[in-house]
Short mmCIF file of the C-alpha atoms (twelve columns), coordinates in Angstrom:
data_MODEL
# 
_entry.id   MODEL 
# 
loop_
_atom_site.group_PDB 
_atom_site.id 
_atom_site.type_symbol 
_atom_site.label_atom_id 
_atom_site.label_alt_id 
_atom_site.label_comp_id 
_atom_site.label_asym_id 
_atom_site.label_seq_id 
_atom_site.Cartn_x 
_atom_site.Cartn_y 
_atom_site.Cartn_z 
_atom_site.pdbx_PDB_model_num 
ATOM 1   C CA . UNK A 1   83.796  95.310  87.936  1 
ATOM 2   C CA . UNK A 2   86.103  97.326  90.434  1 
ATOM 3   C CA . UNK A 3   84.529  99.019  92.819  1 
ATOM 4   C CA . UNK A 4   86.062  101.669 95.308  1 
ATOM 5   C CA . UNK A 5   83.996  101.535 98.132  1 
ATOM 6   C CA . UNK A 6   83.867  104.482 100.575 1 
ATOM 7   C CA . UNK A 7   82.577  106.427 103.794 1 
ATOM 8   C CA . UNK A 8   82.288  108.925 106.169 1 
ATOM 9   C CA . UNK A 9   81.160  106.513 109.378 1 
ATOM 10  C CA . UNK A 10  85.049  105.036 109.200 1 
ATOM 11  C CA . UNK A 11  86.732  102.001 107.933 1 
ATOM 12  C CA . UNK A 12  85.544  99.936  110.845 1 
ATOM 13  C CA . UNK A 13  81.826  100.754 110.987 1 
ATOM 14  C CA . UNK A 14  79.412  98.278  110.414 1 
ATOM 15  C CA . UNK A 15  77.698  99.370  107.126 1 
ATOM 16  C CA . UNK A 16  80.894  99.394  105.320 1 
ATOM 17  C CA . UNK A 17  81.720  96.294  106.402 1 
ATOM 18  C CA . UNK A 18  78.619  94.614  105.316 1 
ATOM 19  C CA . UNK A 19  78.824  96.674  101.923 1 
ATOM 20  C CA . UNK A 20  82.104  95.327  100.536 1 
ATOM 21  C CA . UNK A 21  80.882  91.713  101.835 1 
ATOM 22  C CA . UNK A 22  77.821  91.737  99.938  1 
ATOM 23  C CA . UNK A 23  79.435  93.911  96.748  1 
ATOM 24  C CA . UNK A 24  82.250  91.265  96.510  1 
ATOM 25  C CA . UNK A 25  79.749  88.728  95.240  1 
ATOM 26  C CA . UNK A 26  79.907  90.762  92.195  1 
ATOM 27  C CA . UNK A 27  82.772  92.998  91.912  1 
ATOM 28  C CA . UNK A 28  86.094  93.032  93.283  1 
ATOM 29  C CA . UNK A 29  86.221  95.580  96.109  1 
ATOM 30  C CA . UNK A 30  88.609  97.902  97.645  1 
ATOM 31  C CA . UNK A 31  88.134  99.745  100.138 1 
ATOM 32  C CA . UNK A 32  89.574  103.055 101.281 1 
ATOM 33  C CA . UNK A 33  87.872  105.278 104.472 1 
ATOM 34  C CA . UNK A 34  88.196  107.474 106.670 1 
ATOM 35  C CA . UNK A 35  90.307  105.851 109.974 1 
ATOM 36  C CA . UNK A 36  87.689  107.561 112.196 1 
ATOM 37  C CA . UNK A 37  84.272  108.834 111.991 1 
ATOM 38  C CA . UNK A 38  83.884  111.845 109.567 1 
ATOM 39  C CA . UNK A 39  79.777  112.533 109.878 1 
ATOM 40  C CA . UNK A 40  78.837  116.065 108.526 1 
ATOM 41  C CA . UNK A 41  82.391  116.695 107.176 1 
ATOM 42  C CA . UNK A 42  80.451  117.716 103.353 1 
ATOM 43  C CA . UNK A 43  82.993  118.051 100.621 1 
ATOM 44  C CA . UNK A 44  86.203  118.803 102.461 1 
ATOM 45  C CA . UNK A 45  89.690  118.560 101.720 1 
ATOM 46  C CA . UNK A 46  92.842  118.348 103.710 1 
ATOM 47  C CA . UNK A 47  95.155  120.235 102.777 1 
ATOM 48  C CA . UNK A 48  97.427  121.993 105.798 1 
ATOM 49  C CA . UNK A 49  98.788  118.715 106.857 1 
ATOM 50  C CA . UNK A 50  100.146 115.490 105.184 1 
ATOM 51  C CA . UNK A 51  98.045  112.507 105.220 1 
ATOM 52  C CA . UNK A 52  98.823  108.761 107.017 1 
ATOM 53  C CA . UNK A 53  97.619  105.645 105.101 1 
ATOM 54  C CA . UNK A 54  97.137  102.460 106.793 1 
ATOM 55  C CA . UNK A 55  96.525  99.173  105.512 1 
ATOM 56  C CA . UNK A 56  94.155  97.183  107.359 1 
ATOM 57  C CA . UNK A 57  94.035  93.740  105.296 1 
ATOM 58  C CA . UNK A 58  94.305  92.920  101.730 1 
ATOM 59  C CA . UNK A 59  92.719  95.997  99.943  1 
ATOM 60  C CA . UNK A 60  91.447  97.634  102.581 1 
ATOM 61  C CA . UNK A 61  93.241  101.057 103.538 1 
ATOM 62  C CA . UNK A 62  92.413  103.563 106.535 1 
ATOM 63  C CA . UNK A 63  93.163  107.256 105.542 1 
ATOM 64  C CA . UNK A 64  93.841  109.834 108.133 1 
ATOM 65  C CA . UNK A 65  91.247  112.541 106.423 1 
ATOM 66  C CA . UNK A 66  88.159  112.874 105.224 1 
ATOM 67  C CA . UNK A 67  85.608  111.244 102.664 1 
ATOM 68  C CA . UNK A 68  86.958  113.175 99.790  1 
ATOM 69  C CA . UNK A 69  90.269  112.798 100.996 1 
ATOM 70  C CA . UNK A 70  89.912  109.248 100.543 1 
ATOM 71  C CA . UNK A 71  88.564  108.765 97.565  1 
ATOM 72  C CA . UNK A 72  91.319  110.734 95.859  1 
ATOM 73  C CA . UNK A 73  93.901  109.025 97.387  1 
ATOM 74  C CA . UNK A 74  92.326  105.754 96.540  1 
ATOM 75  C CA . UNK A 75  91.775  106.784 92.737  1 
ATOM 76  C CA . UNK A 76  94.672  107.958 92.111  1 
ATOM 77  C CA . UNK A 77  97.110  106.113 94.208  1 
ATOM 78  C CA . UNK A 78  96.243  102.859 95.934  1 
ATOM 79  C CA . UNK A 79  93.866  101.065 93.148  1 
ATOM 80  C CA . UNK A 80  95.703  99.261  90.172  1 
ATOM 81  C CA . UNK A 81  93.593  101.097 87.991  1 
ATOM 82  C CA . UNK A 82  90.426  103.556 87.937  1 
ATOM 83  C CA . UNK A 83  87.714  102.014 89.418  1 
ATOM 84  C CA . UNK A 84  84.012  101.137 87.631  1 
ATOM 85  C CA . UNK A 85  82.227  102.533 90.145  1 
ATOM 86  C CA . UNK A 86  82.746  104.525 93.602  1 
ATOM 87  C CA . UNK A 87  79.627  103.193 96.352  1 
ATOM 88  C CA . UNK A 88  79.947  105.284 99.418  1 
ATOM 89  C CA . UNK A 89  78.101  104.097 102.358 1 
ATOM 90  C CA . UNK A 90  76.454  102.362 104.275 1 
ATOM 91  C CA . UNK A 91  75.919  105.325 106.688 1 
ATOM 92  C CA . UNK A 92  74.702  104.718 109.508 1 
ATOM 93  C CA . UNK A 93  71.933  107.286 109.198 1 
ATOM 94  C CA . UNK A 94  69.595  108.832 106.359 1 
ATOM 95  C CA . UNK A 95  71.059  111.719 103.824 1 
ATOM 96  C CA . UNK A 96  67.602  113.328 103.197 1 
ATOM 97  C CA . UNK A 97  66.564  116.200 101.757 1 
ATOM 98  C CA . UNK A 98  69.462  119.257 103.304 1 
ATOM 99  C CA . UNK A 99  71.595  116.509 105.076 1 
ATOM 100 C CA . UNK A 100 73.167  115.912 101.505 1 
ATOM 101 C CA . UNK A 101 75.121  119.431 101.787 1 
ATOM 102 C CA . UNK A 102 76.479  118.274 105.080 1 
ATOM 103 C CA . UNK A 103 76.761  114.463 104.335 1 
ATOM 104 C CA . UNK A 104 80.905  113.199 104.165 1 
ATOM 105 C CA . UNK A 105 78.757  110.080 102.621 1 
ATOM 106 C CA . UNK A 106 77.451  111.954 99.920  1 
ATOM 107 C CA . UNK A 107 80.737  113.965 99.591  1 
ATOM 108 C CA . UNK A 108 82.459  110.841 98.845  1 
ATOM 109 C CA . UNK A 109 80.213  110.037 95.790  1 
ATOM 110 C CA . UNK A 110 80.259  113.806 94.891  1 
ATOM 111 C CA . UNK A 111 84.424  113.299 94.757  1 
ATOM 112 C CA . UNK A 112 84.151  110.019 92.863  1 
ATOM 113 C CA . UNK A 113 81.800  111.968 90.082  1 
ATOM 114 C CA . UNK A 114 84.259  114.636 89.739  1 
ATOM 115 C CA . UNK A 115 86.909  112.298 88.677  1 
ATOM 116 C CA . UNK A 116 84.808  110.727 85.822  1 
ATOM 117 C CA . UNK A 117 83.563  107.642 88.190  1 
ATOM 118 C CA . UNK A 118 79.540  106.781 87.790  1 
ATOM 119 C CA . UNK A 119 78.954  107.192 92.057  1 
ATOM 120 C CA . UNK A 120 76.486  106.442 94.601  1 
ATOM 121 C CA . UNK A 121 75.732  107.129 98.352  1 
ATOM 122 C CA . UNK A 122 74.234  104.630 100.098 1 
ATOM 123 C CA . UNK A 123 72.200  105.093 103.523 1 
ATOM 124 C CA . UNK A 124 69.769  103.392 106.111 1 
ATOM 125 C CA . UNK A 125 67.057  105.359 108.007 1 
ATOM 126 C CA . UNK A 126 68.575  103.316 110.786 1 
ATOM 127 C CA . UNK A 127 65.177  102.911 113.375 1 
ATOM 128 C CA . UNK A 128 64.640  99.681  115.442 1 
ATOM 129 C CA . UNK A 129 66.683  96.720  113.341 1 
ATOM 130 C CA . UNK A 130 69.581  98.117  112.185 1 
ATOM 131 C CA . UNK A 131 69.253  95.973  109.160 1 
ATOM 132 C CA . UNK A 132 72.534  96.840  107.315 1 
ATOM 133 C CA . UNK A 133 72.132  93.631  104.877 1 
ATOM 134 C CA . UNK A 134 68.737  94.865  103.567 1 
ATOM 135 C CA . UNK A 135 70.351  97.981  102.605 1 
ATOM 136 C CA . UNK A 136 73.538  96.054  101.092 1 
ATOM 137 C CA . UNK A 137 70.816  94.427  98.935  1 
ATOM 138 C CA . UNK A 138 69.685  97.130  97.853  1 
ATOM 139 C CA . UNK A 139 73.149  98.521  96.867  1 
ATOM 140 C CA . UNK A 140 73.898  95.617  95.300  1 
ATOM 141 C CA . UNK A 141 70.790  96.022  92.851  1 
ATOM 142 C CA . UNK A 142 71.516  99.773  91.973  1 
ATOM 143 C CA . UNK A 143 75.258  99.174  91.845  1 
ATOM 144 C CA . UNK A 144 73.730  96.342  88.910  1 
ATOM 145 C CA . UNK A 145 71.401  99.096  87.180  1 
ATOM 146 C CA . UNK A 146 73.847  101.474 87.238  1 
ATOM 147 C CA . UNK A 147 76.984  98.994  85.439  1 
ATOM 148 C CA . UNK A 148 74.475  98.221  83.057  1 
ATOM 149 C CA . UNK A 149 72.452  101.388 82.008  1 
ATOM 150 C CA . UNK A 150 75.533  104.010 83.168  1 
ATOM 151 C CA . UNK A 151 74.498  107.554 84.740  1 
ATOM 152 C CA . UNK A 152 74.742  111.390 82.824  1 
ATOM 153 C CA . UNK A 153 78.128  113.004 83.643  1 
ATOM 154 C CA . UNK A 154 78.246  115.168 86.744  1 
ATOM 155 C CA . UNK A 155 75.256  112.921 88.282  1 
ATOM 156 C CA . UNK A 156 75.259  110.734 90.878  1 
ATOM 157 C CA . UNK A 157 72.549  108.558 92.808  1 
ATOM 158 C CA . UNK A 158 71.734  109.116 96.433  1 
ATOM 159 C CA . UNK A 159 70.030  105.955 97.922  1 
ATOM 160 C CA . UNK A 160 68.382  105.951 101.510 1 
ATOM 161 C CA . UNK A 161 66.767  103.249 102.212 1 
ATOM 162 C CA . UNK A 162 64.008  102.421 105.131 1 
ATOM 163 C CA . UNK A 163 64.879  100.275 107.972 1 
ATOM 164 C CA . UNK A 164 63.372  96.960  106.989 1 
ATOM 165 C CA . UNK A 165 63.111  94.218  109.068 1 
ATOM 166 C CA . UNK A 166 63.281  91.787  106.347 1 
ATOM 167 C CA . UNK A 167 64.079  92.307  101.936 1 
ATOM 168 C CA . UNK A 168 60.845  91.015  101.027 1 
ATOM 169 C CA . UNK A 169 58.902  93.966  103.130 1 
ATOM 170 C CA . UNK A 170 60.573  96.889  101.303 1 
ATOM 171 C CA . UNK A 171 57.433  98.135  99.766  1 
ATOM 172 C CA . UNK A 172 59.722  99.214  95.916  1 
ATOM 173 C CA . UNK A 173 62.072  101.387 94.698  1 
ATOM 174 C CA . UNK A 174 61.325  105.222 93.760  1 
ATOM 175 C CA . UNK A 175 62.789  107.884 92.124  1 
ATOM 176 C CA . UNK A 176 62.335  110.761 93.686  1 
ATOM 177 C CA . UNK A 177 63.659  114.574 94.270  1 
ATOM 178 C CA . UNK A 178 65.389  116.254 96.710  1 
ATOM 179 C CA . UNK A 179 63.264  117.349 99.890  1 
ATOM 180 C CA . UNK A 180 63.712  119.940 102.562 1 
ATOM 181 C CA . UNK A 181 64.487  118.851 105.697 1 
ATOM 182 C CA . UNK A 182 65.437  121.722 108.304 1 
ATOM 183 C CA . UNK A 183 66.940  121.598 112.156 1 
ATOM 184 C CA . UNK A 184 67.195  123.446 114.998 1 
ATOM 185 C CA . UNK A 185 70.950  124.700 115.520 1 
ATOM 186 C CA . UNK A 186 70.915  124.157 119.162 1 
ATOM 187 C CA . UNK A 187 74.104  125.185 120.545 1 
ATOM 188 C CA . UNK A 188 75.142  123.742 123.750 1 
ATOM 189 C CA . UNK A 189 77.707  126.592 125.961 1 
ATOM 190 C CA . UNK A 190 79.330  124.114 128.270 1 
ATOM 191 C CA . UNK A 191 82.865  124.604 130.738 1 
ATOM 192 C CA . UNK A 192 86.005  122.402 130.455 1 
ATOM 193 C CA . UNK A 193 87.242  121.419 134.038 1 
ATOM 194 C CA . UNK A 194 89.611  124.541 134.165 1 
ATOM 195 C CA . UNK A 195 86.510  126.999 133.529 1 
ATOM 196 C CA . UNK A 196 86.947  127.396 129.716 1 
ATOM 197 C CA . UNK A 197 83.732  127.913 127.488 1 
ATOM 198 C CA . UNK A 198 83.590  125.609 124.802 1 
ATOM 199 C CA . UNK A 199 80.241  124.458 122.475 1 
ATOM 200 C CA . UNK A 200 78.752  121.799 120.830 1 
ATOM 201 C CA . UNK A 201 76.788  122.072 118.264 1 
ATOM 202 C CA . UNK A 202 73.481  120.209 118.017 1 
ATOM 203 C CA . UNK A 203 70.196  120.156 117.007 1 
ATOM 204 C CA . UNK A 204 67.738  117.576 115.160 1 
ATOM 205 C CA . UNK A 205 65.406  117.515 112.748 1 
ATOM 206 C CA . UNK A 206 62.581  119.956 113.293 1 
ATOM 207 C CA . UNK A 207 60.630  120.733 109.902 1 
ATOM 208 C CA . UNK A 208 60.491  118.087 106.879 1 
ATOM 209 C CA . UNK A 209 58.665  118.644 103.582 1 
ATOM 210 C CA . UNK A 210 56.941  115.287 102.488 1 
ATOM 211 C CA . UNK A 211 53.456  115.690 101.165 1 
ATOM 212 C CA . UNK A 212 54.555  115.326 97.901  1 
ATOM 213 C CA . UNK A 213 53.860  111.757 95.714  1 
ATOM 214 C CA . UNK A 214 53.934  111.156 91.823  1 
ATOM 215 C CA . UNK A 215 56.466  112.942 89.682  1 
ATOM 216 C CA . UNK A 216 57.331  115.208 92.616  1 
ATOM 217 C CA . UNK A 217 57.663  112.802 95.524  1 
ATOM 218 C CA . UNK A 218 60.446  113.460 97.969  1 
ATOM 219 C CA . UNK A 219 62.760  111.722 99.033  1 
ATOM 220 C CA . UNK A 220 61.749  112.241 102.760 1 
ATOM 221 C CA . UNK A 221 58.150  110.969 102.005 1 
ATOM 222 C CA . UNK A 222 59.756  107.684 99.893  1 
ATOM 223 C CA . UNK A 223 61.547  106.278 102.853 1 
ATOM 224 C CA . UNK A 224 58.654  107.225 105.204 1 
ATOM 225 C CA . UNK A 225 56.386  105.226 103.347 1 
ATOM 226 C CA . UNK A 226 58.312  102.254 103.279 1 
ATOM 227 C CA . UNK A 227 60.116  102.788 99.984  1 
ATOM 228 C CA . UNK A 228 63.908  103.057 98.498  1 
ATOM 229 C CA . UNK A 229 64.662  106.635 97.318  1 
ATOM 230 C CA . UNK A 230 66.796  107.529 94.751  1 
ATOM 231 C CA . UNK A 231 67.250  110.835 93.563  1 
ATOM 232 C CA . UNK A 232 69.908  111.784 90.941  1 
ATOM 233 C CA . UNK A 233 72.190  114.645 92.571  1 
ATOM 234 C CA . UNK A 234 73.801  116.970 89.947  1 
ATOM 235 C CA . UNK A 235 76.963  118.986 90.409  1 
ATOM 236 C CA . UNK A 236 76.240  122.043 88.356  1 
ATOM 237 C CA . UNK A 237 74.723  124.256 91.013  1 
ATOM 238 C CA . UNK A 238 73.782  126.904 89.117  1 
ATOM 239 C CA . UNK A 239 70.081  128.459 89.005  1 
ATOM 240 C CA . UNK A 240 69.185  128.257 85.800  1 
ATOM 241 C CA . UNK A 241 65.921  129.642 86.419  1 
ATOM 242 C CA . UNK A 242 67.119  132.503 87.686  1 
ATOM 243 C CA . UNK A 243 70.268  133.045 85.618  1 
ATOM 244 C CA . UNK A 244 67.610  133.079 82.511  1 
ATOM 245 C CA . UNK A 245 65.683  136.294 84.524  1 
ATOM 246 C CA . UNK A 246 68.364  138.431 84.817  1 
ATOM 247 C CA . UNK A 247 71.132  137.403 81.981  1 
ATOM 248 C CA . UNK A 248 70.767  140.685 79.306  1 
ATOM 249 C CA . UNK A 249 69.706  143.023 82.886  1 
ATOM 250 C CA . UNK A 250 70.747  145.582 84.868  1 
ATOM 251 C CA . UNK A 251 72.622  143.908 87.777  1 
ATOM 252 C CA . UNK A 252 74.946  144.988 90.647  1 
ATOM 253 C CA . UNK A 253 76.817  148.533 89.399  1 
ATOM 254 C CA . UNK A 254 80.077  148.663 90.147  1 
# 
């Protein structure tokens, strides 16, 4: 296998670090990131500026951008050929429930589906160990699953996993769906030392929906209790539900 591997934490955090070392025990690994941290940067592009590439060892490239940025530069220009499989992660943080349509982690995978690559995000509900090796573990098995049984087009896997102090304690693996997860949007109105207002956006988590188990367990409740969650993420946005109420109606006049 070749496997691009990804983030939004930077080329120098620790969970990407740990990722490649653990994935090169089965695939050969490049790795192309962000030269900085890009948290929350979603599915963005740069596109008013050109972009710097920097080679940090032997297939391992910083990109001056984001997520996405990097995995299309790494596709299409720095890897010999198209990779098996993009893994994005490990971020340093989980992508439950809403955080996916803010995650640059997620984003990443998101870009890597769009070209035509099977993808998956990869992240620990970091707590009190840190354990980034459980989680590369754990990559390592889905990354395994996923050479071997493939994924639908437009899908991709999102994987959180609990902070563990040890493998052997993770209680299983689940599938799961998405779950809501909502935040305050604190705004902090602070001065600059010449007087100049400037804010900072904040906020943490505030509402989560998790009393769900079985068919419909989320992936917030998974990881609570102990478990891996994955939950297939589709591109095609589109309410289908809805579409099907008012296709053949009397809509917006014009």
């Amino acid at each position: 296998m070749l496997i691009l591997v990804s983030n939004d934490d930077g080329v120098f955090a620790t969970g990407i670090n740990v990722l490649k070392r653990f994935l090169s025990q089965i695939a050969e690994v490049w790795v192309v990131a962000p030269d900085r941290e890009k948290s929350a940067s979603s599915h963005s592009l740069t596109l008013h500026r050109p972009l710097k590439v920097k080679e940090i060892e032997e297939r391992v490239f910083a990109v001056d951008g984001t997520p996405t940025d990097a995995v299309i530069i790494g596709v299409n220009k720095l890897l010999p050929k198209k990779p098996d499989l993009v893994v994005s992660g490990i971020n340093e943080g989980p992508n439950l429930g809403d955080d996916i349509t803010y995650s640059g982690t997620v984003a990443a995978a998101m870009e890597g589906t769009i070209l035509g690559i099977p993808s998956i995000a990869v992240s620990l509900a970091v707590g009190q160990y840190k354990n980034f090796e459980v989680a590369a573990k754990v990559a390592v098995k889905v990354v395994e699953w996923v050479n071997k049984h493939g994924l639908p087009q437009e899908t991709l896997l999102n994987v959180n996993v609990p902070d563990i102090k040890e493998y052997q304690k993770i209680k299983g693996i689940k599938w799961t769906r998405q779950g809501k997860r909502t935040y305050t949007d604190y705004i902090y109105e602070l001065r600059d030392p010449r007087g100049n207002v400037y804010y900072w956006i904040g906020g943490f988590p505030v509402d989560e929906e998790e009393n769900y188990t079985g068919a419909n367990e989320t992936d917030i409740a998974a990881v609570k209790s102990g478990y891996v969650s994955i939950t297939p993420i589709k591109l095609e946005l589109t309410d289908t539900e809805f579409l099907s109420k008012v296709v053949g109606k009397d809509g917006p006049e014009l």
